[in-house]
N, C-alpha and C positions, 0 to 999 in steps of 0.2 A: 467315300469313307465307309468303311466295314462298321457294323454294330450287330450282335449279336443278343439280343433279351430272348432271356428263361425266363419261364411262368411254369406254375402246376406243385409246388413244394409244397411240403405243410407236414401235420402230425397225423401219423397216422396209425392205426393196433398192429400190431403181430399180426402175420396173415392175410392184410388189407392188401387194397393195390392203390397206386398214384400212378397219373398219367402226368410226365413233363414235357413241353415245348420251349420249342427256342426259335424266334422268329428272324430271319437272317438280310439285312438291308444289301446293296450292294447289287452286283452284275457277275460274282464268278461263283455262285452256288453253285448251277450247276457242274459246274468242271473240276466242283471241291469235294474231298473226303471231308464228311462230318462224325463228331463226336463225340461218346457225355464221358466227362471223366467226375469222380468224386474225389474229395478229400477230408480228410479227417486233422483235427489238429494232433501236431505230431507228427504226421506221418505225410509220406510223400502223395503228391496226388496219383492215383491208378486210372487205367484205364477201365472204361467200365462196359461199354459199346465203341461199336464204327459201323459206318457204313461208306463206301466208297461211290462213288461218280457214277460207278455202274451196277451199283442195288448190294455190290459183294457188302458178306457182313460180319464181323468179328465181336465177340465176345467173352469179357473174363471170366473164367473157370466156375465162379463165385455166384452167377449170375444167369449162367445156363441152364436152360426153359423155366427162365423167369420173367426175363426182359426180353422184351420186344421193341428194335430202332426199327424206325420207317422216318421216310424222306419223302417230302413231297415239292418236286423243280417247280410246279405251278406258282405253288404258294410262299416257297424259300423259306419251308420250313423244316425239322427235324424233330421228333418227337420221341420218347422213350417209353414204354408202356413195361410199370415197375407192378409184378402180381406177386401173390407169395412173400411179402417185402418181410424182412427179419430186423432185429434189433443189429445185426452187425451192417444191414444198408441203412444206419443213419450217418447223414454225412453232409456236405454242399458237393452239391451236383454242379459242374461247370459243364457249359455248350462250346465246343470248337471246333471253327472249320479250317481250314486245309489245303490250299493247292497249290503252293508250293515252300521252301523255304523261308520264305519273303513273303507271300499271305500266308500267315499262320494268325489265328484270331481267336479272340476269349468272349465271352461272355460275364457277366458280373457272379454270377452263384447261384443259385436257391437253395435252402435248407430244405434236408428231409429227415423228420426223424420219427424212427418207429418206435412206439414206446405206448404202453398198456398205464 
């Protein structure tokens, strides 16, 4: 059985940074694309990061040379390093991995919100 926990949320100023992880149980990390999406209420959840099986890395618009995904197969973990964070990345960050159709897996949330 898959399980997916986030840690790293919280409040934090204009301009600040948070680091998130998401620690991943299981046997197909490494052969899984992971990654953070947020949501907002209202609105649908976006993508926010990925990183694929093979380090490849995608990024929303929004987000670019601000976040940082890395992945590490040792540890089967996933992490987001959020710098520069603005009041429009407050949000629940969700961790999901990936490989295929049929493993497609969530994690529970964390809260992030940028606020002075």
């Amino acid at each position: 059985q898959v399980q997916l926990v986030e840690s790293g949320g919280g409040l934090v100023q204009p301009g600040g940074s948070l680091r998130l992880s998401c620690a991943a149980s299981g046997t197909i990390f490494r052969n899984a694309a992971m990654a953070w999406y947020r949501q907002v209420p209202g609105k649908e959840r976006e993508l926010v990061a990925r990183i694929g099986s093979s380090y490849n890395t995608k990024y929303a618009d929004s987000v670019k040379g601000r976040f940082t995904i890395s992945r590490d197969n040792a540890k089967n973990t996933v992490d987001l390093q959020m710098n520069s964070l603005r009041s429009e990345d407050t949000a629940v960050y969700y961790c999901n991995m990936r490989a295929s159709t049929i493993d497609d897996y969530w994690g529970q949330g964390t809260q992030v919100t940028v606020s002075s």
